[in-house]
N, C-alpha and C positions, 0 to 999 in steps of 0.2 A: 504494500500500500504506500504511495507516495504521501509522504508528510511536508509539511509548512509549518515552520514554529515563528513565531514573532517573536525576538528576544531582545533583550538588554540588561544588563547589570547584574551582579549576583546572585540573585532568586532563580532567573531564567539558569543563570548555568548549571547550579543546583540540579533542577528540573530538569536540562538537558542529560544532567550524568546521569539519570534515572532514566530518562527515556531510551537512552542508547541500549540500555541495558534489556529492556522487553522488543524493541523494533531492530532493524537491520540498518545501522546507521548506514549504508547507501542508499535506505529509502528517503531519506531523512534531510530538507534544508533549511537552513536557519539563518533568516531575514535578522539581520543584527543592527538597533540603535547606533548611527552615526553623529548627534548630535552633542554629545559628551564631545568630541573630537575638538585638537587643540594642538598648538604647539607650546612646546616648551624645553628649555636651553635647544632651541634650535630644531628641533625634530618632529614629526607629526605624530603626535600620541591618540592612537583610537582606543579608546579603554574598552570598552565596550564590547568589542570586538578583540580585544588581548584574551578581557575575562574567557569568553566561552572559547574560545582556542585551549588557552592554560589548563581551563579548569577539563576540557574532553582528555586534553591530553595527560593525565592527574599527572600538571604539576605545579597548578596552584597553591599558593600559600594559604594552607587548610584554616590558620584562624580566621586571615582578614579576607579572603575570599576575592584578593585581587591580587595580581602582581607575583614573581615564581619562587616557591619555597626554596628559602635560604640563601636568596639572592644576597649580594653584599649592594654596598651604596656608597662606594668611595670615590667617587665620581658628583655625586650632588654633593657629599660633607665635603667634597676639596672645593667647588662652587662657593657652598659657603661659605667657605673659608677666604675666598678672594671678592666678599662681599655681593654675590648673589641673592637673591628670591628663591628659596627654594622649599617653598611651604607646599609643594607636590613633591612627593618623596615617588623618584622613581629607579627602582633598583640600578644597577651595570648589565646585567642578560635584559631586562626588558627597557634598556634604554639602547640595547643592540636593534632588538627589533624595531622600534619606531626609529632607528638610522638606518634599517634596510629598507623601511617603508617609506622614508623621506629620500632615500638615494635610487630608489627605483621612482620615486614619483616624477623627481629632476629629470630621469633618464624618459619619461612618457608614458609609463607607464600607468594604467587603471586602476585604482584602490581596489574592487572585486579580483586584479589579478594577483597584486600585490597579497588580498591575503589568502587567495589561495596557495601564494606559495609559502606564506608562512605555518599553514593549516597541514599543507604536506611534511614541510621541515620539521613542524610537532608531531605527524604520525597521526593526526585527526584523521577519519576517514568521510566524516560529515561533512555536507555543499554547507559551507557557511558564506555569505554574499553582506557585503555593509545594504544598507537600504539605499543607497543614493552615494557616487561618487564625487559631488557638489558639496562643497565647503556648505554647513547646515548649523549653526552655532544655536544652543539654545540659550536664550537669556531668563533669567528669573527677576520678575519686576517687583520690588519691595514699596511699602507702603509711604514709605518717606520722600517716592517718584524717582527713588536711586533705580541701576539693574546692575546687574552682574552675570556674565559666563556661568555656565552650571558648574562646572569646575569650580570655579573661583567662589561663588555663594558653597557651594559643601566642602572644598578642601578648605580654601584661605580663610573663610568666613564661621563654617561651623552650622549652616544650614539653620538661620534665624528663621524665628516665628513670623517675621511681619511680611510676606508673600501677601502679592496681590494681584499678580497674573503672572500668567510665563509667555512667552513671546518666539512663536515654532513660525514666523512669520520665513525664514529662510529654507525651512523643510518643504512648505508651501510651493516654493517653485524653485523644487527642485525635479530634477527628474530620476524616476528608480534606476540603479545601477543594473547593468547588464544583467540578463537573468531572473531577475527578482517576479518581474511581470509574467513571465514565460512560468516558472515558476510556481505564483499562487493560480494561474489560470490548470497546470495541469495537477494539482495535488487535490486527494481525495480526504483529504482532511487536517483543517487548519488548527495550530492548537497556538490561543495567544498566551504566553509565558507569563508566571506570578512576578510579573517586574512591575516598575514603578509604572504608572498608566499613565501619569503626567508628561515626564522627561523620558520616557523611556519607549514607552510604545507609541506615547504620543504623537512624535516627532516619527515614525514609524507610518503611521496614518496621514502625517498629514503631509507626506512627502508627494508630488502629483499625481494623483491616478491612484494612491494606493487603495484607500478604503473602499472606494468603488469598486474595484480588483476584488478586496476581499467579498463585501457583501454581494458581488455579482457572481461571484465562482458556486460553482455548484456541491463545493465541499461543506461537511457540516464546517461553523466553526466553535473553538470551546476553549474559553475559558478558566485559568484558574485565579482564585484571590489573592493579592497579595498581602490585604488585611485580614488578620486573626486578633479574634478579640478585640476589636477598636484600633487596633494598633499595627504599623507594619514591623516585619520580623527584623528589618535592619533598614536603614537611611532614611528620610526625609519624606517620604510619600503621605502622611498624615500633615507636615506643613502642606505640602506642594496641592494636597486637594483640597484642604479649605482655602488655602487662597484662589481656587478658582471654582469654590462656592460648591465643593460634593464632598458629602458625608463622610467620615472616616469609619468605615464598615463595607463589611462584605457587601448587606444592601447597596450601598453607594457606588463600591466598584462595578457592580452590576446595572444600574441606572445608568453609571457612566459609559459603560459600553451598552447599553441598550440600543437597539438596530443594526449592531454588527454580531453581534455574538446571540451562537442560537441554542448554548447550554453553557454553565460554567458549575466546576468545581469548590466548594466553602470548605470551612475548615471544622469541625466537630462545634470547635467551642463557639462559631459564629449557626448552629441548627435551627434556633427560633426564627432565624430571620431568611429560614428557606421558601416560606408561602409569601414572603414580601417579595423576594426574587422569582417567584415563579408565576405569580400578578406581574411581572413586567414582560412575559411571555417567552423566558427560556425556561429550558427544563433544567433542572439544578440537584447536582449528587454532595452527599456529606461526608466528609472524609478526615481520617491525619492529614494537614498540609505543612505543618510543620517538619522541614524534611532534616534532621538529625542525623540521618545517615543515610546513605548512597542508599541502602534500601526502602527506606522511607519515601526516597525518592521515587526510587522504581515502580512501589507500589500507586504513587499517587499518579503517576505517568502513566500507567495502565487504568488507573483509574477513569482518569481524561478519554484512553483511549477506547473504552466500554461507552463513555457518555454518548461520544461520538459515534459507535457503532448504533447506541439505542437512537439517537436524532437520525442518522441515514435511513432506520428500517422503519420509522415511524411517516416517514416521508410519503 
């Protein structure tokens, strides 16, 4: 069965290392959040697109769920040390890679190519494709009429409460990178990853043509939450949706994607509020989302991939 995963940030990759594990990672591509994307001391850094490389390939750095275990950093502390900015900590192995991806760029090359060659060099066997190879920068608009880079509001900043819009106005018109449309047009079932829905898939949507794409394919599509219990499991996605006015709750992730998604996945502790989601007219399963361990993982991956099977046959 050909799959489409919508991903970004560490939730998705999570959920990616679970999924590979029940499907045939050659069925398998993953539309990956370019809007994190940035330079820094000179290089093009796509995190986004590091994370679920690193983390297929286990060899991400298991606590912080970005960047390669055990990497050293003597390269940003000698930075520092000649009076640099360097409140993005980015190892020496993955500040290789965003110099192979800045020195193939130079040379002409495509960011979809670029990381596929870095997808091989890790031994991934997954189509990973960025959403868009158009510079797509998200800004975060704060209350005080300041904004800021996504970057720069979560690393430099610390990911402040006063959000009041996020600003995907570059994602807008851009266009899908190679593939991507090809892609969600032949897959038999789309699964949008437990990422931040704001910055993460957001910008994912609202890149040209995309969500059209999606709600026009004829694949189920489905949903997991990435709030549990009022809260998300890691970063900023409880600021990022009340500053653009949706509830912090499974409810709400699912109002927010209402009319793309035709089933989504909650978490155990988020069950009362499954007849609120399923009044918005998907069909909605309860499960562990909290994913602890690669198996945790797997099972919630099949989880999705059950919902999806009951949306096809109800069709």
């Amino acid at each position: 069965m050909r799959l489409v995963a919508l991903a970004g940030g560490v939730g998705a990759a999570r959920f990616l290392r679970g999924l590979v594990r029940v499907v045939d990672p050659a069925d398998l591509t993953v539309i990956v959040n370019t809007g994190d994307d940035r330079e820094f001391y000179g290089v093009h850094v796509s995190p986004d697109l590091d994370i679920v490389i690193y983390t297929l390939a286990g060899r991400v750095d298991p606590e912080k769920g970005y960047g390669l275990e055990g990497d050293q950093f003597s390269v940003v502390d000698a930075l520092a040390d000649l009076g640099h900015e360097t409140w993005f900590r980015l190892g020496d192995r993955d500040l290789a890679t965003a110099l192979h991806r800045s020195l193939r760029l130079r040379e002409g090359a495509g960011l979809a190519e670029i990381t596929d060659e870095i997808r091989c060099a890790y031994g991934v066997d997954v189509c990973i494709l960025p959403m868009t190879e158009d510079p797509v920068p998200t800004f975060v608009e704060l209350s005080d009429g300041s904004r800021a880079h996504f970057e720069e509001y979560l690393a430099r900043d610390g990911a402040p409460d006063d959000v009041s819009g996020v600003d995907l106005a570059a994602a807008a018109a851009a266009q899908p990178a190679p593939g991507v449309l090809e892609a969600i047009d032949a897959a038999e079932l789309i699964l949008v990853c437990p990422s931040n829905p704001v910055v993460s898939i957001g910008p994912i949507l609202a890149t040209a043509g995309m969500r059209s794409a999606v709600i026009e394919c004829q694949a189920p599509v489905i949903g997991i939450s990435p709030i549990i219990g009022g809260a998300p499991v890691k970063g900023p996605a409880d600021r990022l949706l009340r500053g653009i006015g949706v509830e912090v709750s499974a409810r709400g992730v699912a109002g927010h994607y209402k009319g793309l998604l035709d089933g989504i996945v909650i978490d155990d502790r988020d069950a009362a509020q499954r007849a609120d989601v399923e009044a918005l007219g998907m069909a909605c399963v309860v499960t562990e989302t909290l994913m602890r361990t690669p198996e945790i993982a797997a099972s919630l991956a099949q989880t999705s991939l059950d919902l999806g099977a009951m949306v096809r046959s109800s069709r």
